[in-house]
N, C-alpha and C positions, 0 to 999 in steps of 0.2 A: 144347179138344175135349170134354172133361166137361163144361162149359156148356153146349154145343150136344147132346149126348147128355140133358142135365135138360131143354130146350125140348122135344125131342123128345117127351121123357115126358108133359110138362105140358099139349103139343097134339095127345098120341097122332098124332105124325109118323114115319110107316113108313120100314122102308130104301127100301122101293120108290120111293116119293114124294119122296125125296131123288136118289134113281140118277135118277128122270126129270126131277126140276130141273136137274140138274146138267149131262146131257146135254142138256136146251135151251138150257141157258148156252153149248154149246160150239157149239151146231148156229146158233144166232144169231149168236154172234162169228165163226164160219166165215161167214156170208151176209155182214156187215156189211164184212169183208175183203175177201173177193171182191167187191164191191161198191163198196169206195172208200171207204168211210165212213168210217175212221179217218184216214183220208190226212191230211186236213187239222189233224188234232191230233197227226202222231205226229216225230218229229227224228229220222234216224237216227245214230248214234255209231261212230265209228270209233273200232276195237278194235284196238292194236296185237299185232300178229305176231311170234314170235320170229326169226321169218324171214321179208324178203319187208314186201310193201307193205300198212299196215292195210286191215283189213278192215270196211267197210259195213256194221254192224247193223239193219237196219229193220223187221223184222215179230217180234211177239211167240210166244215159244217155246212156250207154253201152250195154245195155241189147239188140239185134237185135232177136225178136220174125218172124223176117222173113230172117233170117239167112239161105242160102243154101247152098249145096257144088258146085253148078256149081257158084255161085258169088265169091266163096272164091278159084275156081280153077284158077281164071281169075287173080288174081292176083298176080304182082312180084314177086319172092324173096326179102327179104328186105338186106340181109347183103354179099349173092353169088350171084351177078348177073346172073353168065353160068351154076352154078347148084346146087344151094342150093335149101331148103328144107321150112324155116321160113318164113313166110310171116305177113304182117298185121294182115292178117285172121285168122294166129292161135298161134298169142301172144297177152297178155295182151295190149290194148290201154294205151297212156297216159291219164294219169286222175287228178284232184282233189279231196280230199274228207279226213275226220278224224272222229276219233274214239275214243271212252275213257272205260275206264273198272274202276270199283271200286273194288279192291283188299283192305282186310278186314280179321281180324282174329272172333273169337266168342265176344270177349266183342266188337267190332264193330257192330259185327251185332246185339246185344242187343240197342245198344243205337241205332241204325237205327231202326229197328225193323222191317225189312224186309228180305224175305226170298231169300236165295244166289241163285242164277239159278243152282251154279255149285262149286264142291269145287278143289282145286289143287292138285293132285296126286304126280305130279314128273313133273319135266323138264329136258332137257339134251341140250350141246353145242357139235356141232361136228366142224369141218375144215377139209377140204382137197386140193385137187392141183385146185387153184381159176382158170384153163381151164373147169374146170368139176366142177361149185360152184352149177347148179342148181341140182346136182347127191348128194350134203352136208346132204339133210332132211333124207337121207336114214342110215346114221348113228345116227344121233341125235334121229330119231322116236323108232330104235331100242333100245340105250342107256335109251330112257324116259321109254319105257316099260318097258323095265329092272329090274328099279327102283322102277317102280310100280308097281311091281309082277302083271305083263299081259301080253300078248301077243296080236297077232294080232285077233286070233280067240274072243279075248274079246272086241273086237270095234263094236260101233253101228256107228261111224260116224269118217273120217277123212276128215279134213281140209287143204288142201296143196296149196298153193299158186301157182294159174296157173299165173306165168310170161312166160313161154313159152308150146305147149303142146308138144313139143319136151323132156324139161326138166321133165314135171310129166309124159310120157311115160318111159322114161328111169327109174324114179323113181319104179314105178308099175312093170316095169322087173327084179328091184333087192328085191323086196315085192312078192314073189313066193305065199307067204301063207297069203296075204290079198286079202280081197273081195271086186273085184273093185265097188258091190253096195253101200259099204259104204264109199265111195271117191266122196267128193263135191257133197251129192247128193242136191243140189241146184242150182248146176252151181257154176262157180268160177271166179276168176281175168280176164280171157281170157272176161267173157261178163259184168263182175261187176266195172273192173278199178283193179287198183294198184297203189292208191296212195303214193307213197314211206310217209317210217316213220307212217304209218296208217294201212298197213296191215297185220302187225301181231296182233293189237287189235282188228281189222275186223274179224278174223278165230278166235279168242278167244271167240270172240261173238259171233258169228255166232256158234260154236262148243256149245257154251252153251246155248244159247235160244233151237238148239232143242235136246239138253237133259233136260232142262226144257219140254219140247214139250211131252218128251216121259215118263219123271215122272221118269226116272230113266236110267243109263248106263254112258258107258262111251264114251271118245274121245281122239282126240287128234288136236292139232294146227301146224303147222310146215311148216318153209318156210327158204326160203336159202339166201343168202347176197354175195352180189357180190367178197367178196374179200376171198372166198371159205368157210364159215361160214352156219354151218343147226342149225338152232333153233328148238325145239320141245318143245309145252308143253300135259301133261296128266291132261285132264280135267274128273271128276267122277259126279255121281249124284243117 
């Protein structure tokens, strides 16, 4: 939370400006639901009952389709009390929840005999000063393109890990030459959870269901780790 309070500083990123990311995180994962979008990457779990027949888990708890900014102005700062900027409202909740990917070369997918959503491009590890770890994805996204003889002008979709919108604003301010239409357009962590250890197979998926979606392009996945670490991967299709 004090990491994402020092980007803030460093990109003179307002509360306001976080209250309005954060409610578009929620108002898009609300569209994308109601829409169907997830369907196809979500399993539901059945939850036993202490009484009585388990229970059907299938839509995520996070999602607030009635999300506004005068509810999310009302609330505290969570980490400055006299003047900080983060609040509940527009960082990621704590959450539950897991994920799994089947990584596979061609004689895998022969004996499967199923067709891959997505194939792997490039991946890239960045690090830097772990005060500034959620600022990490902005070198690793660069390093993965790199790799993948792309740029930003060749993304139809990026995946970034809303753990604070403090931290993916400062992100998008050192991304001059990306189109923020194609960041989370589903909504992100901020209304979907952030189950530690699960979401970076959640943004792999989710980056590749919809380039499945769209029958062809590419992506990317990327999110950052506390101890100053940016993960990026380049997903194609």
């Amino acid at each position: 939370g004090e990491s994402a309070e020092l980007i803030a500083d460093k990109h003179k990123i307002s509360r306001e400006q976080q209250d309005e990311f954060a409610l578009a995180s929620h108002q898009k994962a609300a569209a994308a639901r109601e829409q169907g979008r997830f369907d196809a990457e979500l399993a539901p779990v059945a939850v036993p009952q202490r009484k009585g027949e388990p229970v059907d888990f299938a839509a995520d708890e996070g999602i607030r389709a009635d999300a506004s900014l005068s509810a999310m102005a009302r609330l505290k700062p969570s980490f400055r009390p006299d003047r900080g900027t983060v609040t509940a409202g527009n960082a990621s909740p704590l959450s539950d929840g897991a994920a799994a990917l089947l990584l596979t070369d061609e004689a895998g997918l022969e004996a499967t005999g199923r067709e891959p959503l997505a194939r792997v491009g490039a991946t890239a590890v960045s690090a830097i000063d772990p005060h500034y770890f959620g600022l990490a994805p902005v070198e690793a996204v660069s390093r993965a393109l790199h790799k993948a003889g792309r740029t930003f002008a060749d993304l139809d979709v990026l995946e970034l890990n809303e753990a604070f919108a403090a931290q993916v604003l400062g992100c998008l301010a050192e991304w001059p030459d990306l189109d923020p239409a194609v960041l989370n357009p589903q909504g992100g962590a901020i209304a979907l959870g952030h189950p530690l250890g699960a979401s970076g197979a959640r943004l792999a998926g989710t980056v590749a269901h919809q380039l499945a979606r769209r029958g062809s392009g590419t992506g990317v996945a990327t999110l950052c780790i506390g101890v100053g670490q940016g993960l990026a991967l380049v997903l194609e299709r």
